[in-house]
Steps between C-alpha positions, in 0.01 A plus 500: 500500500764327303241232355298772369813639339543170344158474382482833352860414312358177403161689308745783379709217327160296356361838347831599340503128369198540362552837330828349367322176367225743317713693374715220366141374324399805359833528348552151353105541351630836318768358350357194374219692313758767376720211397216318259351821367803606372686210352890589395568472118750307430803712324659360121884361591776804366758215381863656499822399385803385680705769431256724645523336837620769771639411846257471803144506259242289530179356328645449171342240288783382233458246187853284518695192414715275756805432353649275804413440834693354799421453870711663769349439789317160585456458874247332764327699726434248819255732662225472218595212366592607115771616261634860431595492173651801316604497109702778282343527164635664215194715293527713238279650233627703156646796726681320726509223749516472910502252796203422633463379862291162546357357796348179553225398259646749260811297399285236412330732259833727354623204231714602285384594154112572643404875437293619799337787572573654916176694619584730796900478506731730676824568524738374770877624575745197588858610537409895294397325180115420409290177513158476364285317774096363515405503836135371678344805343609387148491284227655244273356408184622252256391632141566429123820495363625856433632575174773750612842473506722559846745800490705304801813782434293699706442340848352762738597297833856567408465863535623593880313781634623712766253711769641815471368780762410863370515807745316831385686751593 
């Protein structure tokens, strides 16, 4: 009695594999001919100005110059075998100017007196004041001389921002 149990468990569990592993085809098939039939277009960049930055946004894509860059943070990891390095970078375009948080390969690229243009950049919060950061998602783009002039009076990661709570009522 109990081996016939067992087998009948045992065919239960190979038919509900095999429904699972069908379904799993039919699905993946679907979405690979949905995904080439309908290619995404590809969306023009909206570039903004630093003074338009806004605490906790993302995706911004922002035309700026380095005015001076530093490292902070310069450390091996012996786990993996590499460096973690992390830079503060002074940026700024005619509106204003901001620190901008580099890691790793970045520093090598954020020389002062390049203009650069970040693809995908967000805003961080360090200690209630902003930081413009590129993460994996983003981009870093070394570009022509801009011919602008940097309003550094007005340096955004200066401004300390407090999370104030509102209750309706």
């Amino acid at each position: 009695m109990e081996n016939n149990v067992t087998d009948f468990t045992h065919q239960i569990m190979n038919y509900l594999f095999v429904l699972l592993m069908l379904h799993f085809d039919i699905f993946f098939a679907y979405s690979m001919t949905t995904r080439s039939n309908n290619p995404q277009k590809l969306r023009k960049p909206v570039f903004v100005k630093v003074d338009q930055l806004q605490p906790g946004t993302i995706g911004h894509t922002v035309i700026v110059k380095v005015l001076s860059a530093k490292t902070v943070l310069n450390r091996a990891r012996p786990d993996v075998n590499h460096k973690i390095r992390v830079g503060e970078c002074l940026v700024g375009d005619e509106t204003g100017v901001i620190v901008f948080t580099a890691r790793n390969e970045q520093i090598d690229i954020m020389k002062p007196g390049s203009t650069v243009i970040l693809r995908n950049a967000r805003i961080d919060m360090y200690k209630s004041c902003m930081r413009l950061a590129v993460d994996k998602w983003g981009r870093i783009e070394v570009t022509e001389p801009a011919d602008f002039t940097v309003k550094e009076d007005n340096n955004l990661s200066n401004v300390e921002y407090e999370l104030v709570s509102v209750v309706d009522g």
